[in-house]
C-alpha beads as a LAMMPS data file, in Angstrom:
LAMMPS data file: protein, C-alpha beads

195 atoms
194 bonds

1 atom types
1 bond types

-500.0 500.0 xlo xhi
-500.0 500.0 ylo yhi
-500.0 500.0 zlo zhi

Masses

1 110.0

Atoms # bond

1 1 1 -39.883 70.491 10.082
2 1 1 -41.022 67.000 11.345
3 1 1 -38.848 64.099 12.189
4 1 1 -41.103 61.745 9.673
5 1 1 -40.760 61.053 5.967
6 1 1 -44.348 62.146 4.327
7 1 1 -44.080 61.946 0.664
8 1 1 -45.644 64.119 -1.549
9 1 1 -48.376 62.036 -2.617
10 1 1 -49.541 61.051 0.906
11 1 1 -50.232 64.852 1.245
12 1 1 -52.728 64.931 -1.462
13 1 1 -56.547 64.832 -1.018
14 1 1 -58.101 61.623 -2.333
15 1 1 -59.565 63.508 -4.784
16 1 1 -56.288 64.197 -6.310
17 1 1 -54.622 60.942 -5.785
18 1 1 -55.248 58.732 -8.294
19 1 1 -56.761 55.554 -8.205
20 1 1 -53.530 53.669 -8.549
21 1 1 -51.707 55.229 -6.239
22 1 1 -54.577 54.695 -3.774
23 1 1 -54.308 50.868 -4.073
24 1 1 -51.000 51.020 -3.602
25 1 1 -51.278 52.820 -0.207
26 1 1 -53.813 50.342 0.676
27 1 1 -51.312 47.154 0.074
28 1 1 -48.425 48.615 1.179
29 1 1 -46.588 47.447 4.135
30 1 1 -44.558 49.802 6.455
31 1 1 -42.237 47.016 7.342
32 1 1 -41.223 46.270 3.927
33 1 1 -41.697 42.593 4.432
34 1 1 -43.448 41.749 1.329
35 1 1 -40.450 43.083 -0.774
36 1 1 -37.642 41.399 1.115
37 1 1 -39.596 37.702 0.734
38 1 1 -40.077 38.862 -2.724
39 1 1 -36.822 39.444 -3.633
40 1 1 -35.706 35.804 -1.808
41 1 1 -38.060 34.330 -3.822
42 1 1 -36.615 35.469 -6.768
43 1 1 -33.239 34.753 -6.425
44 1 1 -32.160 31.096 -6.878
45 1 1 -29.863 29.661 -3.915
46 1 1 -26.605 27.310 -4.978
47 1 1 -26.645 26.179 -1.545
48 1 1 -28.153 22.856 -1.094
49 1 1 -31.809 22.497 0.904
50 1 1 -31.018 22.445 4.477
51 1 1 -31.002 18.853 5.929
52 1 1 -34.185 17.046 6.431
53 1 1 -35.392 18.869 3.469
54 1 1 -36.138 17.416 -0.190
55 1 1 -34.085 14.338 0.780
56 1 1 -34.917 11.288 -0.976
57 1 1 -36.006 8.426 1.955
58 1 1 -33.375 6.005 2.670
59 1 1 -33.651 2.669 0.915
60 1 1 -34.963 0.254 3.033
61 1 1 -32.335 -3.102 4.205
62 1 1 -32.612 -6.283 2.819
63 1 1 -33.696 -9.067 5.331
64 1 1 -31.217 -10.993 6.922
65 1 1 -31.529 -14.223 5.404
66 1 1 -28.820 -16.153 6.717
67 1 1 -29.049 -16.315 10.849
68 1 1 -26.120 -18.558 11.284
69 1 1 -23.538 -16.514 9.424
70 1 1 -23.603 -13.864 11.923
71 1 1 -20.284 -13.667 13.851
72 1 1 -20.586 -13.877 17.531
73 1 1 -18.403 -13.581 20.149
74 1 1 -15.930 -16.659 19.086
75 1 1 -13.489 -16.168 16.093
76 1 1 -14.871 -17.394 12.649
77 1 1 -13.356 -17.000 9.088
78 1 1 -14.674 -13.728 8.888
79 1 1 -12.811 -11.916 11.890
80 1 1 -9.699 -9.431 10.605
81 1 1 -6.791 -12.770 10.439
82 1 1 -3.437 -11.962 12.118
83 1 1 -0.393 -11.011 9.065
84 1 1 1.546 -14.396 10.159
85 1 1 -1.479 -16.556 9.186
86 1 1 -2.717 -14.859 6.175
87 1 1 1.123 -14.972 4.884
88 1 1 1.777 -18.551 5.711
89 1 1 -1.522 -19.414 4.138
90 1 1 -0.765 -17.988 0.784
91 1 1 2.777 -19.422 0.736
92 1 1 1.030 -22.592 1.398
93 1 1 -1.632 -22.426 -1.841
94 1 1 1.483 -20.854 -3.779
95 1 1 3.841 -23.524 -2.661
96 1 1 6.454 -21.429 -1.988
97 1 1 7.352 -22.829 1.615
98 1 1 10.386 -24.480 0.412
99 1 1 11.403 -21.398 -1.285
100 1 1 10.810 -19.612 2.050
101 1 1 12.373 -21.977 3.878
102 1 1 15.538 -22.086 1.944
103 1 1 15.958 -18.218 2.300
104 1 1 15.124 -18.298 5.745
105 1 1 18.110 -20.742 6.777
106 1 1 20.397 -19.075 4.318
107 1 1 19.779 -15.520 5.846
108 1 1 21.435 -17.861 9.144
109 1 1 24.189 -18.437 6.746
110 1 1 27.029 -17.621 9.683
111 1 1 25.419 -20.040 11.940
112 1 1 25.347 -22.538 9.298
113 1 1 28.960 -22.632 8.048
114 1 1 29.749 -20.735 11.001
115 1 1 30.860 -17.494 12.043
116 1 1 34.784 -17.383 10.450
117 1 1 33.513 -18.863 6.811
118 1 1 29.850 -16.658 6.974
119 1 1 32.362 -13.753 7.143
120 1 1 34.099 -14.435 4.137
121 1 1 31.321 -16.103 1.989
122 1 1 27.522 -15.294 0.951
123 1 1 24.906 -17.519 -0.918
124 1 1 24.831 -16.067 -4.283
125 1 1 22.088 -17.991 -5.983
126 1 1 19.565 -21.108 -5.433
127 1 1 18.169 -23.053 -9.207
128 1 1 17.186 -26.086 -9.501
129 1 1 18.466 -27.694 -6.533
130 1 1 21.972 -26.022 -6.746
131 1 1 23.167 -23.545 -4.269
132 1 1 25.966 -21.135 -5.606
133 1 1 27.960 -19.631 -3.228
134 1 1 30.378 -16.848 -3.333
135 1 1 33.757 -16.411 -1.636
136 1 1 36.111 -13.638 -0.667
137 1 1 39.339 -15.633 -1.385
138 1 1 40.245 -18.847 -2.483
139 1 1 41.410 -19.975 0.746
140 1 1 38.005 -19.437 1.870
141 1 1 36.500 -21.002 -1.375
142 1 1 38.898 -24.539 -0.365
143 1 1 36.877 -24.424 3.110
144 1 1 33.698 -24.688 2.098
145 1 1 34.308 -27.114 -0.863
146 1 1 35.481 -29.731 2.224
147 1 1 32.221 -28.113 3.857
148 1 1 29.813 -29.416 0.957
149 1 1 28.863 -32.503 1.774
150 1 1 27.777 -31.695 5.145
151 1 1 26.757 -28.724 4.564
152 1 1 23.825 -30.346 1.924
153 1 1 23.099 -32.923 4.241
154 1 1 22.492 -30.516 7.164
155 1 1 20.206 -28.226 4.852
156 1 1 18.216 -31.082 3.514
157 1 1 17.859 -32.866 7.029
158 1 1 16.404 -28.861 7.880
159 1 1 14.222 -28.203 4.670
160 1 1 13.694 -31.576 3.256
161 1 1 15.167 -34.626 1.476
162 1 1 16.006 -33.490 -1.603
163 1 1 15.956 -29.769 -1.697
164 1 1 19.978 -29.022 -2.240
165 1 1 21.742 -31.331 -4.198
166 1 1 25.130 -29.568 -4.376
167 1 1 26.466 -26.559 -3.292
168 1 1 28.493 -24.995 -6.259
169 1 1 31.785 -22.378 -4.343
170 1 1 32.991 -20.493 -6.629
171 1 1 35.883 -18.070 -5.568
172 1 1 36.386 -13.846 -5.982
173 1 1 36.276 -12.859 -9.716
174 1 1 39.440 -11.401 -11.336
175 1 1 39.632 -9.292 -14.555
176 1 1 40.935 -11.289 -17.463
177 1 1 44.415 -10.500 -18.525
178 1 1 44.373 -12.352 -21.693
179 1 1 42.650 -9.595 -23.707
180 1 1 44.455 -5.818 -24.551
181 1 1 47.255 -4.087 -25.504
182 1 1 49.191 -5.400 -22.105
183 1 1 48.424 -9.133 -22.390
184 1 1 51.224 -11.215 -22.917
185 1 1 51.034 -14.150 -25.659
186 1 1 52.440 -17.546 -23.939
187 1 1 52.575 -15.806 -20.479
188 1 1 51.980 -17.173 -16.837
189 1 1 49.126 -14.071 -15.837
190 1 1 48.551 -13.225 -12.528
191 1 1 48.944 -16.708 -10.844
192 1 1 46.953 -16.035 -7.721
193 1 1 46.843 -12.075 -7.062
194 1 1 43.348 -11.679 -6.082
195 1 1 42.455 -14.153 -4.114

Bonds

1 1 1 2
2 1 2 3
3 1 3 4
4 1 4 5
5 1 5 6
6 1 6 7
7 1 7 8
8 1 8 9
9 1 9 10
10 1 10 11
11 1 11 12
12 1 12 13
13 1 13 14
14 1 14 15
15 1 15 16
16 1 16 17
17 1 17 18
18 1 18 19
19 1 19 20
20 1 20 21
21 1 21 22
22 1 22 23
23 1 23 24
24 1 24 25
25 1 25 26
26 1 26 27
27 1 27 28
28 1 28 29
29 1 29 30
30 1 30 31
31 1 31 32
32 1 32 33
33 1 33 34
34 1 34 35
35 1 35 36
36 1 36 37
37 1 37 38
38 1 38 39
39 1 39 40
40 1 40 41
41 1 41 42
42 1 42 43
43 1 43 44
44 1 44 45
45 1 45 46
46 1 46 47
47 1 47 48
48 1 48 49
49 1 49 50
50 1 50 51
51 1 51 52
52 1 52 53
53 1 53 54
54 1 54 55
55 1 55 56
56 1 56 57
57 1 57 58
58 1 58 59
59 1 59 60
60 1 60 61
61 1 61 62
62 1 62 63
63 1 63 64
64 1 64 65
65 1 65 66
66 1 66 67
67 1 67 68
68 1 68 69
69 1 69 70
70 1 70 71
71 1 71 72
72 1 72 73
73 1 73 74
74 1 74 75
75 1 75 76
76 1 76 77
77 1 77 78
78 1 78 79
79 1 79 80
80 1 80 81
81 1 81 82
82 1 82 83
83 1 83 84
84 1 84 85
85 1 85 86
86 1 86 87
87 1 87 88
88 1 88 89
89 1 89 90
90 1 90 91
91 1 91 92
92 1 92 93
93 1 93 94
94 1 94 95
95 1 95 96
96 1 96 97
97 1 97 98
98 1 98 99
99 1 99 100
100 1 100 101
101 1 101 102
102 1 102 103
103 1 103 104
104 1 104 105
105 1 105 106
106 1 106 107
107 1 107 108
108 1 108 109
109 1 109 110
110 1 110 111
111 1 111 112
112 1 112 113
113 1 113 114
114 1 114 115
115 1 115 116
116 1 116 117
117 1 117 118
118 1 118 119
119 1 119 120
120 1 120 121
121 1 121 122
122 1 122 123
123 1 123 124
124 1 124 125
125 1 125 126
126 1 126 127
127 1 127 128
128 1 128 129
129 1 129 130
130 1 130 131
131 1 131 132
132 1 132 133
133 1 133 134
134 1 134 135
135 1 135 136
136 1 136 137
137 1 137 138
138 1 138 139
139 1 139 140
140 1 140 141
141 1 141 142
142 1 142 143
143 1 143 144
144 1 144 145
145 1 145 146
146 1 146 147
147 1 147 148
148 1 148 149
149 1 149 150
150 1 150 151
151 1 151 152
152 1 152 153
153 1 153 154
154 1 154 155
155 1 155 156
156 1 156 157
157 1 157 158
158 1 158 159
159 1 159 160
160 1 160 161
161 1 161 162
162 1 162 163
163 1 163 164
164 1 164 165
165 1 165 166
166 1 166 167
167 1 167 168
168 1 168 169
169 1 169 170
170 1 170 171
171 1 171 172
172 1 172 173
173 1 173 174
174 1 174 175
175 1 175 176
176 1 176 177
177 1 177 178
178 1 178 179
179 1 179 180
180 1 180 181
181 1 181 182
182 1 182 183
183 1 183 184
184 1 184 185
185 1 185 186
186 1 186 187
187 1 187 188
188 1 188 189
189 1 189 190
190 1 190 191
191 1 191 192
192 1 192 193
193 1 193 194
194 1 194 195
């Protein structure tokens, strides 16, 4: 028996082969080449072309047109701006830079009334010129009533004539007694418990 593959029709005399089978013999390759490209040929690839191939050509760049708007070495209006400036810019075209200056003093408020009444006492609200502010106590409240007057002439010296007009000190809030099934008609309440 030999080590080689010899099929039955390579056995046969020409005479007997046929004439197909003859042309076949003739075009056949013993490397099996022409099947395998064949067979890739046939079969569509979902990969994308490899790069450099099939690619459309890149659009071409528009000429500069404009020589002097190029930014050099020096800062221009087109460098990345520092957070500070772009922030105090748009407060600026807002107008908000009393509004920002107002809260910026107030969050000072223990340096302003100073460090035993900031304790006991928080601005509470800011409209239309009025400052509201809140107290623990009414002891406390009494202080910075006397305060007022200074205290709006030191914050518009600071922020501006005119900004604060008056500083409205309103003292802790206590439940009302005179509603419910324990109110007492005529009665004196809780005189001064809460504060």
């Amino acid at each position: 028996m030999t080590d080689s593959f010899d099929p039955a029709w390579e056995n046969d005399s020409p005479s007997t082969a046929s004439a197909e089978d003859r042309e076949v013999l003739a075009n056949h390759d013993p490397l099996g080449l022409d099947l395998a490209s064949q067979i890739a040929r046939g079969t569509a690839s979902p990969l994308p072309p490899p790069r450099g191939v099939n690619r459309k050509p890149r659009a071409k760049r528009r000429p500069w047109t404009d020589r002097n708007a190029r930014s050099g070495s020096g800062p221009d209006a087109r460098d990345p701006q520092p957070l500070g400036a772009a922030l105090g810019r748009v407060i600026e075209e807002r107008g908000w830079q009393r509004e920002v200056n107002l809260r910026h003093l107030l969050d000072r408020w223990d340096s302003l009334v100073g460090p035993a009444n900031g304790a006991h006492s928080h601005p509470e609200a800011y409209k239309d010129t009025v400052l509201t502010v809140r107290c623990d106590a009414t002891v406390w409240a009494t202080q910075l009533r006397m305060l007022a007057p200074s205290l709006v002439a030191q914050l518009n010296r600071q922020l501006g004539q005119g900004t604060v007009t008056r500083i409205n000190v309103l003292g802790p809030t206590a439940p009302s007694w005179k509603h419910g099934s324990r109110s007492v008609r005529d009665g004196r309440g809780p005189r001064d418990t809460y504060g």
